[in-house]
N, C-alpha and C positions, 0 to 999 in steps of 0.2 A: 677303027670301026666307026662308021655313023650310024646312028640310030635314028633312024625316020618316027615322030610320034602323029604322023597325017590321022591315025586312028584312033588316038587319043582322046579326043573328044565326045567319039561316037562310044566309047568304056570306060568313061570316067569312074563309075563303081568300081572298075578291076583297078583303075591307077593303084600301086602301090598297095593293094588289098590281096597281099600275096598270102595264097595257102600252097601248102605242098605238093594239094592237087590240080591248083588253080591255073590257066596260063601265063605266060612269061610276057611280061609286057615291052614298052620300049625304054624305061628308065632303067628296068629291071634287069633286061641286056645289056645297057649300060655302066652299071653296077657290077655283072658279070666280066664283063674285059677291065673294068677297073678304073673308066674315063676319069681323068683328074683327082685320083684316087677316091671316087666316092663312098668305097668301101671302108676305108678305114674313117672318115666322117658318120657313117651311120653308127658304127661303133660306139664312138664318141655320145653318138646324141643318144644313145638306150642308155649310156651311162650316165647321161643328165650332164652332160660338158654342151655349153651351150660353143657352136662349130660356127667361126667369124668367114662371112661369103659376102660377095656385091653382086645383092640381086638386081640387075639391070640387064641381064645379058639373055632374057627370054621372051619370048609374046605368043599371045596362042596362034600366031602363025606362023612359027617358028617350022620348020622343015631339020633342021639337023643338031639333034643337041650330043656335040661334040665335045663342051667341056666341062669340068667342076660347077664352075657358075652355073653354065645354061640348065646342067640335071638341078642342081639345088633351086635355083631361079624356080623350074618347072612345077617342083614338090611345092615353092610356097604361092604358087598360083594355084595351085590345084587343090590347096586345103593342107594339106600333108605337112608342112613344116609352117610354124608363125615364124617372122621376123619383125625381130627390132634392136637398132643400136647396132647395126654392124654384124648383128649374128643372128643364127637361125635355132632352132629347137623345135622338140617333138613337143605340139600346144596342149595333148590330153590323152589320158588313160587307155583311153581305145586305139587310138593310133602308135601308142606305145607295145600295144600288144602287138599290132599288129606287126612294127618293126622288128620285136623280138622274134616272133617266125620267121624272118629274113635272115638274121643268124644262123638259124638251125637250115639253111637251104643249104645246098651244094654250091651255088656261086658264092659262099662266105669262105670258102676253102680251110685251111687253118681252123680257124675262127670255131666253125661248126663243129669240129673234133674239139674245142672248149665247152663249148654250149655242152653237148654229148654227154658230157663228164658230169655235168652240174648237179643233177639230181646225186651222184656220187657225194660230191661234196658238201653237198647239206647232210647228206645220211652220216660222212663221215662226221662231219661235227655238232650235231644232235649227240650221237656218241660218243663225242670228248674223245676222238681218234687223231690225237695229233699227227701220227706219223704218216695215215692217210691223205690228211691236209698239207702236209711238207711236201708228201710226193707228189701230190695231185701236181700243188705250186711248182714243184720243181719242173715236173714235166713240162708244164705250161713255157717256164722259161727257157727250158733245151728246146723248144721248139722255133726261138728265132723270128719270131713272126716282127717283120722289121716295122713296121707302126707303132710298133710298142714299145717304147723307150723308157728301160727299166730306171733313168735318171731322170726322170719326170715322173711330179704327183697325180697330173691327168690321166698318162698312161698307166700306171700301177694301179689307180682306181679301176679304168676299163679291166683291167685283168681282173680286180676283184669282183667287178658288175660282172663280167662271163661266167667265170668261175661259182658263182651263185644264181645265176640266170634262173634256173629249174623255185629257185626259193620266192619268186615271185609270184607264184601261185599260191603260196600260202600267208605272204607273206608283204606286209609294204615296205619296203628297201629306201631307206632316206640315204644322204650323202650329206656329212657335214665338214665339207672342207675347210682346212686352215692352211689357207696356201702359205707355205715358205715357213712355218713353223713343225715339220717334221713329221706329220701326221694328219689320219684322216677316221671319221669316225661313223659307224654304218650301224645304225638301228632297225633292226628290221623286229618290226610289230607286228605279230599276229592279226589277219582278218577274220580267224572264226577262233571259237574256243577252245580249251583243251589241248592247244600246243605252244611249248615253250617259244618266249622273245630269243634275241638272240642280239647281241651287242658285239660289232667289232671294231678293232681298233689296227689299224695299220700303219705302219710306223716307219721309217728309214735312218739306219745306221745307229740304235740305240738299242730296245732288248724287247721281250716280249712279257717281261714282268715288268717292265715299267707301265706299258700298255695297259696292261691288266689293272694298274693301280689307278691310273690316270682313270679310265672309264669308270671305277666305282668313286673318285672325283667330279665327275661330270653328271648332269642333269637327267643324261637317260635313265640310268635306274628309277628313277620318281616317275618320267613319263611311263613306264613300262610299269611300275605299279598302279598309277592311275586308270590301266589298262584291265585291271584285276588278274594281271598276270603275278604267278608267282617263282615258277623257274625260270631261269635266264641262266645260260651259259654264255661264259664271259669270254670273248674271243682274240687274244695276242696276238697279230702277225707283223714281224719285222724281217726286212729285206736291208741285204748288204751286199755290195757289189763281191766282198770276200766272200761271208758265209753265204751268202742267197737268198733263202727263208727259214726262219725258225716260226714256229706256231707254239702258243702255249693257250689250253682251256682249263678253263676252273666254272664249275658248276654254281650256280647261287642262288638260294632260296631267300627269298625276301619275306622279310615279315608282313602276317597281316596288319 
């Protein structure tokens, strides 16, 4: 497919400012057949993986943006994505939002039956339902979705960013990666009062009680009380190519 963006100019407010009601633009169509898989980059970037492109391969008089480059090229001419150092990313909060409504579109295929589930899976683990949060996970992996390479800590993260997608409304979702030491650490902090923090730890080929330990080891708990938060339930998840996923939650009330 080419995608002709001749009108692009004349709807710059619509570029990439997709609502569900909104029209479909020409990057957007783009996105929908999958041009140089730019779908599974968007992925990437709502999960805070900054996605390596050479932007040179666009101009505003560009007539057919045919591939990876020329669509991402387009995004950081147009506002939508910053670059530097060889890679591209979402530059601020609002354009974050926006991309996460891309998700939840029908051109996400797969994807958007993750999103779907999301608000599921905060509910489950608010409620210390592990075995909710196993299936959810599990499902998530019987689904095959081939981008998502369950032997990569990038890709496991993006399943956990989907998989929680719904908890960004309440919620500010950090990502502290330790690349290549076996784990990944997700604070997510309360934006209004009155609802619990919520700490996870993800982990590969080890346990979910180790997890568990490590993160009352680590510095979130202090940030999250600075927070004048007092519940936090403390979140284990460990993935093995054998077992799969195990989840373990333990509830934790912090002293004042």
């Amino acid at each position: 497919m080419f995608c002709q963006p001749g009108p692009v100019q004349r709807h710059l407010p619509e570029l990439l400012y997709w609502t569900e009601t909104g029209p479909m633009n020409e990057i957007a169509d783009c996105i929908e057949n999958n041009v140089g898989e730019v779908r599974e980059d968007v992925v990437r970037l709502v999960a805070g993986i900054p996605v390596e492109a050479k932007i040179n391969g666009y101009s505003a008089a560009e007539r057919v943006l045919d591939t990876r480059e020329k669509i991402l090229s387009a995004m950081v001419v147009y506002g939508f994505l910053s670059y530097y150092d060889g890679t591209v990313r979402i530059p601020n909060r609002e354009l974050m939002e926006k991309f996460e409504q891309v998700l939840a579109n029908n051109i996400m295929g797969e994807v958007k039956v993750i999103v779907e589930q999301s608000k599921e899976m905060l509910s489950a683990t608010l409620d210390g339902n592990e075995a909710k949060v196993t299936a959810i996970l599990e499902n998530i992996h019987d689904r095959e979705i081939p981008f998502l390479s369950y032997g990569d800590e990038n890709s496991l993260s993006c399943v956990i960013i989907l998989c929680y997608l719904a908890a960004r409304d309440y919620y500010n979702v950090e990502r502290e990666a330790k690349s290549g030491k076996g784990y990944c650490d997700y604070p997510f902090l309360p934006k209004k009062k009155g609802i619990p923090a919520i700490v996870l730890e993800l982990k590969t080929g080890s346990s979910c009680d180790e997890a568990i330990s490590q993160i009352k080891e680590r510095g979130y708990l202090r940030k999250v009380k600075e927070q004048g938060v007092r519940n936090v339930p403390l979140v284990g998840i460990d993935y093995d190519k054998k077992k799969h996923h195990q989840c373990r939650i333990e509830r934790m009330r912090l002293p004042n």
